[in-house]
C-alpha positions in Angstrom: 56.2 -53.6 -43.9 58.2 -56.6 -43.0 61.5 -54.0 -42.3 59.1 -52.3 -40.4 58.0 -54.7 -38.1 61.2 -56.7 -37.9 62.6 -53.0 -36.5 60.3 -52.6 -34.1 61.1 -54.0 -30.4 58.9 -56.1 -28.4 58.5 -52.8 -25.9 56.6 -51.2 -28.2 54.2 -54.2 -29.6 54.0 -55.5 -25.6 53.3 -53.4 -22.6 55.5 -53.8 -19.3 56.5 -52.0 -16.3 58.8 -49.9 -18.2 56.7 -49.3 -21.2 52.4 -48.9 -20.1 50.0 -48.3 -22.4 47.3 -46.1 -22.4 43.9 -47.2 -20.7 41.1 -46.0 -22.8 37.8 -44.8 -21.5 34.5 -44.4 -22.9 31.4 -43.2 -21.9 27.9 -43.1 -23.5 27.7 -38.9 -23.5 29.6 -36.1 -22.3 26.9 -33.4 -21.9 23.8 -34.6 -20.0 20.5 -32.9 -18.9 18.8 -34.4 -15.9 15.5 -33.1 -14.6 15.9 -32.1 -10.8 15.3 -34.7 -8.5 15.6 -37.7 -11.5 18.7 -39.9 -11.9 21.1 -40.7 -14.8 23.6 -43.9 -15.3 26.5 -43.1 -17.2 27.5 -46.5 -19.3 31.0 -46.0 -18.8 34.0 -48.7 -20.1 37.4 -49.1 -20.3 39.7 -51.3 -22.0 43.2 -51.7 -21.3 43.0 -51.5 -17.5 42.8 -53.8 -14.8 41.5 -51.0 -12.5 37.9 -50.4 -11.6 36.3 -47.3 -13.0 35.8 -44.7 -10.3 33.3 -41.6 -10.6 33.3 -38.3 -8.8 31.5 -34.9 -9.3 32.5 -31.2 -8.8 29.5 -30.2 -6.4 27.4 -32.7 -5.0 25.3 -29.9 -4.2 24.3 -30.1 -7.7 24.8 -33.5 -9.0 25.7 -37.1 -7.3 27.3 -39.8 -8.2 27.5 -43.6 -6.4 30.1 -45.8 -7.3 28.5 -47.7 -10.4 27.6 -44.4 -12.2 24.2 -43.5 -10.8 23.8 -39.6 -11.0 21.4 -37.8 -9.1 20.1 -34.3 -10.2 20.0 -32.8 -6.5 19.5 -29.3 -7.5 19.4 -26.8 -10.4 23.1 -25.8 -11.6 25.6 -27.3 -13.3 28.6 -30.1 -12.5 31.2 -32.4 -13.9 31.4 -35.9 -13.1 34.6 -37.3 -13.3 35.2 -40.7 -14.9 38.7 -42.1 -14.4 41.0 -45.7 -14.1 44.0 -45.3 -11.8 47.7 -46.4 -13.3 48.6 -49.8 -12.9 51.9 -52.2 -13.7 51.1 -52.4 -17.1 48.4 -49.5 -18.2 48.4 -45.6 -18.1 45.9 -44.0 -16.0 42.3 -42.8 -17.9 40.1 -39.9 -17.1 36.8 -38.3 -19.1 34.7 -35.5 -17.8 30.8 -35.9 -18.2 29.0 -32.5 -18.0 25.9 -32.7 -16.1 23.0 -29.7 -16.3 20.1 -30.3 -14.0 16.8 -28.6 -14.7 13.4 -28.4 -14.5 11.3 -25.7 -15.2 8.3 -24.3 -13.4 5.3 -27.9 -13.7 2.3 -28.8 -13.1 0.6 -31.8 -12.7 -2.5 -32.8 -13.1 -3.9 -34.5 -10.2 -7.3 -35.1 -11.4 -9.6 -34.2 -14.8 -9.7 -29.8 -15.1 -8.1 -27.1 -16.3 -4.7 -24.9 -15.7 -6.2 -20.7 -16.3 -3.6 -18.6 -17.1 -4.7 -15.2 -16.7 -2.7 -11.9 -17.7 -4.7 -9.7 -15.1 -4.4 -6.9 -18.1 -0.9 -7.1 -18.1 0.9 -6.7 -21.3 4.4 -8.6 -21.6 7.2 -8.0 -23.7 7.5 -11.3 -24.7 5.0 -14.4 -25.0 4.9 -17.0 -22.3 5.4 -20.2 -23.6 4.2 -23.5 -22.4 4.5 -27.4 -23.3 2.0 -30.6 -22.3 3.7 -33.6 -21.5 6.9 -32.8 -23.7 5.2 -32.0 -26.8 5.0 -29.0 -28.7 5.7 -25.2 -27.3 2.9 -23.3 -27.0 2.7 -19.5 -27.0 0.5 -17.2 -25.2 0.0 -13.7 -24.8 -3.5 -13.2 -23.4 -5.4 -15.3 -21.0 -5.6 -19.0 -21.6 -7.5 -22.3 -20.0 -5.2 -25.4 -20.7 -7.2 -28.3 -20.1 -5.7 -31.4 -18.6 -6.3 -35.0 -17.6 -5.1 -36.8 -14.5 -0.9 -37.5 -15.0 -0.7 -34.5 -17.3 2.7 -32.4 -16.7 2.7 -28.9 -17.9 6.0 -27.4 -18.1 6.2 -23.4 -18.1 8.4 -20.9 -19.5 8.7 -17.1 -20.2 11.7 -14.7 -21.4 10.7 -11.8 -19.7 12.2 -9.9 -16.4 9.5 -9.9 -15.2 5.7 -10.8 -15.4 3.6 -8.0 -14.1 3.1 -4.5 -16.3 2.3 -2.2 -13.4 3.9 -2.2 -9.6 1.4 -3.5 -7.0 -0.9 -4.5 -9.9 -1.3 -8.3 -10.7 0.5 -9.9 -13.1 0.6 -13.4 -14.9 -1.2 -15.7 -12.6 -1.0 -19.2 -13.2 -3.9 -21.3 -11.2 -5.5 -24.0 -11.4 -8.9 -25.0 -11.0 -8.3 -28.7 -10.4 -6.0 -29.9 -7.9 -2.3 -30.0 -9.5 1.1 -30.4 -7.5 3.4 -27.4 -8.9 7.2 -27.8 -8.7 10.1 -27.1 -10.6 12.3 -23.8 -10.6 10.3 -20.5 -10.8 13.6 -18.7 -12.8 12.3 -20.6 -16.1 9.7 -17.4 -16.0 12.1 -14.9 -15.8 15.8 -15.1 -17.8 15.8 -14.2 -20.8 18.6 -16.2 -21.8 17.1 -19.5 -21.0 19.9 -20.5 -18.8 17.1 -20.4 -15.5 19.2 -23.2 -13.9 22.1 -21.2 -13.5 20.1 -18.0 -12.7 19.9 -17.0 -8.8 19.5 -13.4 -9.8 16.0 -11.3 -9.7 16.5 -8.1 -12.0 13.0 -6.5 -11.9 11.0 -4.9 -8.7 7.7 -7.3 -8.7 8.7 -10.0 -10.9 7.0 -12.7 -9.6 4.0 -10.8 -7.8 1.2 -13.1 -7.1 2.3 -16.2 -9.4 0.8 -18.7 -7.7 -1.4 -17.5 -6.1 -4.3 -20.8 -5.7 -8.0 -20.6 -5.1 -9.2 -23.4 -2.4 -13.0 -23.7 -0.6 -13.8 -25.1 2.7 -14.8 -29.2 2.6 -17.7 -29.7 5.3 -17.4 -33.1 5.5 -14.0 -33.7 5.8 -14.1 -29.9 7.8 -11.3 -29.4 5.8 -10.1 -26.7 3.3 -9.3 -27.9 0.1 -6.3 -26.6 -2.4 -5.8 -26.5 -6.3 -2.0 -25.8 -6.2 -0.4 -28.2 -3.9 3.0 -29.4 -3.2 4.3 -32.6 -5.2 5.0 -35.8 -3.1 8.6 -36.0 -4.8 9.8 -33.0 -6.3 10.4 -29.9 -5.2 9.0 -26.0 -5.9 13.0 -24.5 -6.5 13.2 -20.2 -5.2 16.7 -20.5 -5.8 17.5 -16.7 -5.9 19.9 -15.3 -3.6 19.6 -11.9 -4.2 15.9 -10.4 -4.2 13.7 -7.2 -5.7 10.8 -5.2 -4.3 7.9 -7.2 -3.6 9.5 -9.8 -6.5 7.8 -12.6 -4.3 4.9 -11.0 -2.7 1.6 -13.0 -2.2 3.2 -15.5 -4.7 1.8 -18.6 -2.9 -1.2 -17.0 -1.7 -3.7 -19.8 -1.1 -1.9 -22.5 -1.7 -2.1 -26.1 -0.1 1.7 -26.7 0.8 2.5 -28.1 4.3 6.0 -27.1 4.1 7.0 -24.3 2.3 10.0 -24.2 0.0 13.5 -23.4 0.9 14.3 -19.5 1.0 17.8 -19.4 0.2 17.9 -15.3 -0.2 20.5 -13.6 1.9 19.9 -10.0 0.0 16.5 -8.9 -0.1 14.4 -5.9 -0.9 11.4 -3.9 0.6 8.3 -6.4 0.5 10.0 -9.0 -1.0 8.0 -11.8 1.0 5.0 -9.6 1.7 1.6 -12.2 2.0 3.8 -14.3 0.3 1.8 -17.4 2.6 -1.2 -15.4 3.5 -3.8 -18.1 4.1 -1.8 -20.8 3.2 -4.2 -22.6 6.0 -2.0 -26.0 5.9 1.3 -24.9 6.4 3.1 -27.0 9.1 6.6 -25.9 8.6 8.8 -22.7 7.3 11.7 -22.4 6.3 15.2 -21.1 7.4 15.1 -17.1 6.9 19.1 -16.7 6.5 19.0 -12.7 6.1 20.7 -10.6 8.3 19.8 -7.1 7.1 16.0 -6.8 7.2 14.6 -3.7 4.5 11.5 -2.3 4.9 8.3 -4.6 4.9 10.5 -8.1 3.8 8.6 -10.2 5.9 5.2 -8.2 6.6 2.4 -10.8 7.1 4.5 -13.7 5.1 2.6 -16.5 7.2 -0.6 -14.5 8.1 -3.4 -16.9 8.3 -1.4 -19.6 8.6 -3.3 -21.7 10.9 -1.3 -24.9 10.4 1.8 -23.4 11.9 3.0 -24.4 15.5 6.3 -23.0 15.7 7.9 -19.7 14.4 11.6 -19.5 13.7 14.4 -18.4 15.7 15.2 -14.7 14.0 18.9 -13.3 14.4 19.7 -10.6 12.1 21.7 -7.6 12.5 19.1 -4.8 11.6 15.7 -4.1 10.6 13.7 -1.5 9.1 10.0 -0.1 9.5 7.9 -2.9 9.3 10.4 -5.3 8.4 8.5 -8.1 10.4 4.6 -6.1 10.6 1.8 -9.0 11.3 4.5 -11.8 10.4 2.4 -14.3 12.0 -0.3 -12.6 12.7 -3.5 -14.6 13.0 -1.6 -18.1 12.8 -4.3 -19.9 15.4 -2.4 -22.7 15.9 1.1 -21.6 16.5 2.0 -22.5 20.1 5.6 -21.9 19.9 7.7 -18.3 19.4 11.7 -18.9 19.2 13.9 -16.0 20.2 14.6 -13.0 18.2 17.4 -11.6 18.1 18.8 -8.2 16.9 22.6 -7.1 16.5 22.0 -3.6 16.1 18.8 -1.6 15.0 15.1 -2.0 15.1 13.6 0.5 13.5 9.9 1.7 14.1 6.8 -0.3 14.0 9.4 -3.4 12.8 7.3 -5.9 15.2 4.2 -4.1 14.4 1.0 -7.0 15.0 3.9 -9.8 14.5 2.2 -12.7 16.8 -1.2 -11.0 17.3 -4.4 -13.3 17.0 -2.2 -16.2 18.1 -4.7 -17.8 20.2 -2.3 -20.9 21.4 0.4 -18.9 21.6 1.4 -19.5 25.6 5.0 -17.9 25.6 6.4 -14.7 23.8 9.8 -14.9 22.8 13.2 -13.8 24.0 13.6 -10.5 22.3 16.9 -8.9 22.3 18.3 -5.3 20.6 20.4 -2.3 20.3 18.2 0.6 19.5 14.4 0.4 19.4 12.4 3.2 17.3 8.9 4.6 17.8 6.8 1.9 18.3 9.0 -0.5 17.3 6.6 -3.8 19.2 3.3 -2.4 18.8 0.7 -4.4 19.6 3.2 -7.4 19.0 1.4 -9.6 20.7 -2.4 -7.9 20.6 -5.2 -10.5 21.5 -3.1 -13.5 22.4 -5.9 -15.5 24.8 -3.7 -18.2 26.3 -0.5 -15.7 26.5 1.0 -16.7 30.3 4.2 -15.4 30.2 6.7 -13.8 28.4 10.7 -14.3 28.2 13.6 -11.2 29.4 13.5 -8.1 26.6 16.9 -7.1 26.3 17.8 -3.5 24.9 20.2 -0.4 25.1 17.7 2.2 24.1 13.8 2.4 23.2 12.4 5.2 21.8 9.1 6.6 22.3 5.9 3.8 22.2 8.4 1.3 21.4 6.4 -1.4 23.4 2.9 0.5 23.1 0.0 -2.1 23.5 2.7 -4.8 23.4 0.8 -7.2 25.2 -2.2 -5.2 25.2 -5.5 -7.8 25.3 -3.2 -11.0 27.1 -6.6 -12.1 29.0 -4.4 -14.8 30.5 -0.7 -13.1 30.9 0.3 -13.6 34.6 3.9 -12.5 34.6 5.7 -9.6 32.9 8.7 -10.0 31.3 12.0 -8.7 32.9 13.0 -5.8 30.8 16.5 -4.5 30.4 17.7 -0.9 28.9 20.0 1.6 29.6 17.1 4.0 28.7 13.3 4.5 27.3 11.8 7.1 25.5 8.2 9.1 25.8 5.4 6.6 26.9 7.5 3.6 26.0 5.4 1.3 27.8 1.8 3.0 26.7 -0.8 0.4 27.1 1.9 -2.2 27.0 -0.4 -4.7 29.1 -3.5 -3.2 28.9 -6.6 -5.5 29.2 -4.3 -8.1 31.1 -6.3 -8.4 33.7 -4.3 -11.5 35.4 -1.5 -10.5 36.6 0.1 -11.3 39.2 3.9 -10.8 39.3 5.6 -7.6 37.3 9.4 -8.9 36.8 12.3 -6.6 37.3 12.7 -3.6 35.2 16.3 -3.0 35.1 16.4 0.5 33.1 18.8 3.6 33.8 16.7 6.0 32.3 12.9 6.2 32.0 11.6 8.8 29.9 8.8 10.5 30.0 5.6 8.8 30.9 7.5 5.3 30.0 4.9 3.3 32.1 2.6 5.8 32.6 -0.5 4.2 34.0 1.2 1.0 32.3 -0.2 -1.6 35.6 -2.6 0.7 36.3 -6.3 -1.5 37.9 -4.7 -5.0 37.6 -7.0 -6.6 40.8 -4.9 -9.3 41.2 -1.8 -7.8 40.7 0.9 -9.1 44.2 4.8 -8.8 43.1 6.7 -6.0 41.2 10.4 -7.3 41.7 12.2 -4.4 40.9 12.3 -0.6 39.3 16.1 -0.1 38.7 15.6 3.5 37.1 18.3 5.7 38.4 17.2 9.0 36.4 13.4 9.9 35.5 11.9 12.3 33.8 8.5 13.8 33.6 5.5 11.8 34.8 7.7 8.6 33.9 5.6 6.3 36.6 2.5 8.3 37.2 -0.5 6.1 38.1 1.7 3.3 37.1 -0.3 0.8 39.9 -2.6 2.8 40.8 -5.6 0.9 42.2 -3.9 -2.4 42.5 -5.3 -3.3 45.3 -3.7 -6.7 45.8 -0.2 -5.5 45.6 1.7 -6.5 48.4 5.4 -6.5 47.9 7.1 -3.7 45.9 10.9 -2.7 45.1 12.8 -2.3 48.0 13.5 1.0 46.8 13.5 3.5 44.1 17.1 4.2 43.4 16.9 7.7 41.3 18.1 10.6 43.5 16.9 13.8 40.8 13.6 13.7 40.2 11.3 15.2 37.8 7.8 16.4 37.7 5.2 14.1 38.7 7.8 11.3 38.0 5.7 9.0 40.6 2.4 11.2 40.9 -0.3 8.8 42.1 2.1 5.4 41.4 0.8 3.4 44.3 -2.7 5.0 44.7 -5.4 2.7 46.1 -2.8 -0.4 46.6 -5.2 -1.0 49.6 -3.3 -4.0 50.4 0.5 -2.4 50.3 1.9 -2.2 54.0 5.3 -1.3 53.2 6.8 1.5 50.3 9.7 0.9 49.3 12.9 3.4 49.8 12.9 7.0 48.2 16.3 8.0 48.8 15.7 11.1 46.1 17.1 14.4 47.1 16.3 16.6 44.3 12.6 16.8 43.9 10.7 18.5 41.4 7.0 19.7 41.7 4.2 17.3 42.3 6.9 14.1 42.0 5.1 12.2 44.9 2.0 13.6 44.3 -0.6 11.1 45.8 1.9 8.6 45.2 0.1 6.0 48.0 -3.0 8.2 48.5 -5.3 5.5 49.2 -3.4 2.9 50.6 -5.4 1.8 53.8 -2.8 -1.0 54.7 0.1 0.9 54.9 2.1 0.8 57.9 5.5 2.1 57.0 6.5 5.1 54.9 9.7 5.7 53.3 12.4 8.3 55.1 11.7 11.9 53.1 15.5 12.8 52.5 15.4 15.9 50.6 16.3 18.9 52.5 14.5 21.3 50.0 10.8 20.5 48.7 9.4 22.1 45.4 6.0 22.9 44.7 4.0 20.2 45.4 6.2 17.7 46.0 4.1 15.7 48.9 1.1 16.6 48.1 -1.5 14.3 48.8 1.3 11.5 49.2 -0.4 9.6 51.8 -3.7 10.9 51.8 -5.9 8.2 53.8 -3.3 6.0 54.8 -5.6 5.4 58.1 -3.1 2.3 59.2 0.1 4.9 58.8 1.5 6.1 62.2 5.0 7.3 61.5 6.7 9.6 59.0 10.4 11.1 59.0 10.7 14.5 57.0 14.4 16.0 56.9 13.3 19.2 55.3 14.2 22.7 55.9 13.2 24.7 52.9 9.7 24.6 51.5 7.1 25.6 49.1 3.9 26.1 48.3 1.2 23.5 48.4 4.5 21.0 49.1 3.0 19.1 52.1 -0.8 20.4 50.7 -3.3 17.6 51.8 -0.4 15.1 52.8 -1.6 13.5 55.7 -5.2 14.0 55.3 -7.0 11.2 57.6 -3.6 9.1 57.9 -3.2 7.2 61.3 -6.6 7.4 61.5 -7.2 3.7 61.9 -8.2 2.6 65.2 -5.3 0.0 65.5 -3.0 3.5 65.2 -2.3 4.3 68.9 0.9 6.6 68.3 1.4 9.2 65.4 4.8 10.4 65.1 6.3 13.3 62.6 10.1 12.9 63.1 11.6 16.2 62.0 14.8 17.6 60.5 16.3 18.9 64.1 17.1 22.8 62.2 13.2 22.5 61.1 11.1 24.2 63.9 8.1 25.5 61.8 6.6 22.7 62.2 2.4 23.4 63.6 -0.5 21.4 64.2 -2.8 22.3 61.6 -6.2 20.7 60.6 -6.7 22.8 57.9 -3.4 21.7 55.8 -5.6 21.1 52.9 -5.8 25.1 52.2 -3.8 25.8 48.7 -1.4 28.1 47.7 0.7 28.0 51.3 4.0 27.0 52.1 3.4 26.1 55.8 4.5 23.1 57.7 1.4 21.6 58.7 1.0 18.1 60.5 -2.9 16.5 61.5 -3.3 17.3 64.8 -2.8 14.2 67.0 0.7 13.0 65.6 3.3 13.9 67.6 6.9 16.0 66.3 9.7 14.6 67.1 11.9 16.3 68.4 9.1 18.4 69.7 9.5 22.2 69.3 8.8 23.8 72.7 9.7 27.4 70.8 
């Protein structure tokens, strides 16, 4: 021993700059569980080290860590927190790795004296569910169960199967209590097998989670409040964390339930029905989560918030496709909700996507900014159905609607004074059909900037609005058949119209009877169309007693029916230029009946195409089945045919 330590150098007994020795580290455990939203101090020391200890973790979405150790269980997953000493003159650096797992499995707490029913709704699982008071013993249960609790009591839940219904669109296991108890914790700890629910973000079965937590709640008279069983907890959290979704694996899960805000929806792959009534009457909702999705399935979202009276505000929605019913009576009946934020669309919305979405909203004062590629077949229906305070609704933006796509949009707007502009390169058969039906105040229609109306887009779409005074513009540059027939007819306090009607091809009936009965129009707009098809102006301001100025008739060659009727009692009317040559039969039929006849009209004029001289005074112009040129007598043909 003595050789030993009389050969050993003063380097190796002593550390130096040249020679450091190692700093060791310790730390009171390496593998830690932390509850979610609870806190952990790692007793770390060192000796050997005149450095301070320094701790940092892998994923502070996970886990935390301040600089004296504190750890914070932020959310369910799994980190490292690294312990470590830096280098210094005369020690080595130090570093230790604490693995942190937070978790917390779907609890309940009691708060007040009851019961927790279980019920199995008939369904028969493949494995028991298992459940554990206030940390004691685990508990197994296959059929129902009433688990009775005291005020403070936490009931922690578990379950190995997939999923926990037997039979799709049939309830499952139901977990509700009949005292009021604040429910949190992550809802995976029913379904993975493998127990490893903090980790899991995965749904594997179509329905899993169907109806969980669904509450029960009765109406309060003297508060005039409802009151909930399942609430919200005033510190921790109810954890959805899966990204990827199933068929109707959350639908009506929170059914009846007294949350204010509802949990965070983290799911950017989801399935037909996934969040079907997943809120439905969730009467004290305030606030909703972020709906990060871009592809929409079938029914994902149909009536998630219905009966949501709480709500004020809807979310902004910008996705790049949806599917039938992808949105259907969303927020349908929400009384409260004041506020619609745009909606937005990359590519496709297929049909009946909107379906009811906002309908029932009775403070709702302003739709939304709706924007698209491709609409299908009654893709908006009755979006907006029975909205009372509805005033006014922002631009809808598209490239092409199909047929009904806005059918009985606003249909019931009592209060709707202004149309939205709408923008398309084309819509399909009665796109408009009863769009704003029942709107019986409106005053201004904005401009409708669309290539291509289809047929009967707006047919009779404006049709008796009384107070009805401003249609900006019709942009349509082709129509097709009976595309704006009766669209204002017997608006009688319409008074400025498009300053013209661009499309040059016409088709039949395209604007039979559009301004009928405007009894306060005094100007038409320009019709500088030179293809005409039968009955296309057919009555189009029959009825219009104010009207002083007609458009310039610029087609050469009329077809069957064309005029007929077109300004049929336009008493105020005293001039009307015709450039036709060719006609036929029943084209000019009952065309001028009583026009001019006012007795403010002191000159009638019929200004002629020069090569037309079959031009005849004719009081009997009405007759059917002719193709002559008739003109009331009293107007006067210009240039006059002496022939």
């Amino acid at each position: 021993m003595l050789a030993a330590l009389f050969t050993t150098s003063c380097d190796d007994l002593v550390s130096n700059f040249d020679n450091p020795v190692s700093s060791y580290l310790a730390v009171s455990e390496a593998d830690v569980v932390i509850p979610t939203g609870d806190t952990y101090q790692i007793d770390a020391k060192t000796i050997n080290s005149d450095k301070p200890i320094t701790f940092k973790s892998s994923d502070e979405t996970i886990v935390t860590v301040d600089e004296n150790g504190l750890v914070t269980g932020v959310a369910d997953g799994e980190a490292t927190i690294t312990v470590s000493v830096e280098a210094s003159e005369y020690y080595q650096a130090g570093e230790l790795e604490v693995k942190v797992a937070v978790k917390r499995p779907l609890t309940f707490e009691a708060l007040e004296d009851g019961n927790i029913s279980v019920w199995f709704n008939g369904a028969v699982l493949e494995k028991p569910v298992v459940y554990s008071k206030n940390n004691g013993a685990k508990v197994e249960i296959t059929t129902d169960a009433s688990i009775t609790v005291q005020k403070g009591d936490k009931i922690e839940f578990w379950s190995a199967n997939e999923r926990l219904t037997q039979d799709d669109w049939n309830w499952g296991l139901q977990i509700q209590p009949n005292s009021q108890c604040a429910v949190y914790g992550n809802v995976m700890s029913m379904i993975t097998p493998d127990g490893n629910y903090h980790t899991n973000k995965t749904i594997t079965k179509d329905f899993a989670l169907y109806g969980l937590l669904c509450g029960s709640y009765y109406w309060d008279d003297a508060t005039e409040k409802f009151v909930f069983f399942t609430v919200a907890h005033d510190k921790y959290k109810l954890v959805l964390p899966a990204t990827t979704l199933t068929k109707a694996c959350y639908a009506r899960m929170l059914q009846g339930t007294g949350f204010t805000e509802a949990p965070e929806l983290p799911a950017t792959e989801l399935a037909t029905f996934c969040y079907q009534y997943m809120f439905e009457e969730c009467h004290h909702l305030t606030k909703v989560p972020k709906l990060p999705a871009t592809e929409l399935p079938e029914g994902c979202y149909g009536y998630m918030f219905v009966y949501c009276d709480g709500l004020t505000e809807s979310p902004a929605i910008s996705v790049k496709s949806m599917d039938n019913y992808a949105c259907q009576g969303m927020f349908s009946d929400c009384q409260k909700l004041k506020k619609a934020n745009a909606i937005t669309v990359e590519k496709d919305v297929k049909g009946l996507v909107f379906n009811n979405m906002f309908s029932n909203c009775s403070e709702l004062t302003e739709a939304p900014a709706i924007t698209a590629e491709t609409m299908d077949i009654y893709a908006c229906y009755a979006m907006f159905y029975n909205c009372p305070k509805l005033t006014k609704a922002k631009a809808i933006t598209v490239k092409t609607a199909k047929d009904y796509a806005f059918a009985s949009m606003f249909a019931n707007c009592p209060e709707m004074t202004e149309t939205p502009a709408i923008t398309a390169d084309s819509l399909g058969y009665h796109a408009g059909y009863n769009m704003f039906s029942g709107c019986q105040k409106l005053k201004k229609v904005n401009a409708i900037n669309v290539r291509v109306l289809g047929p009967s887009a707006f047919q009779k779409v404006f049709q008796n609005k009384p107070v009805l005074e401003e249609v900006v513009a019709i942009n349509a540059e082709k129509v097709y058949d009976y595309a704006c027939y009766y669209m204002f007819d017997n608006c009688t306090q319409l008074v400025k119209v498009p300053a013209t009607l661009p499309a040059t091809t016409l088709a039949y009936a395209c604007y039979s009877d559009m301004f009928s009965n405007c009894t306060s129009l005094k100007k038409a707009p320009a019709l500088p169309a030179t293809e005409l098809a039968a009955y296309c102006y057919n009555y189009m301001f029959g009825g219009c007693t104010a009207l002083t100025e007609a458009p310039e008739l610029k087609a050469e060659t009329l077809a069957y029916g064309c005029y007929n009727s077109m300004f049929y009692n336009c008493t105020k009317l005293s001039k009307v230029k015709c450039l036709a040559t060719t006609n036929a039969i029943d084209a000019v039929a009952q065309w001028l009946y009583n026009a001019g006849t006012d007795e403010s009209v002191t000159t009638r004029t019929l200004v002629r195409a020069e090569a037309n001289t079959n031009w005849t005074h004719n009081d009997d112009y009405w007759s059917w089945g002719t193709a002559n040129w008739y003109v009331p007598t009293g107007w006067t043909i210009d240039p006059a045919i002496t022939e």
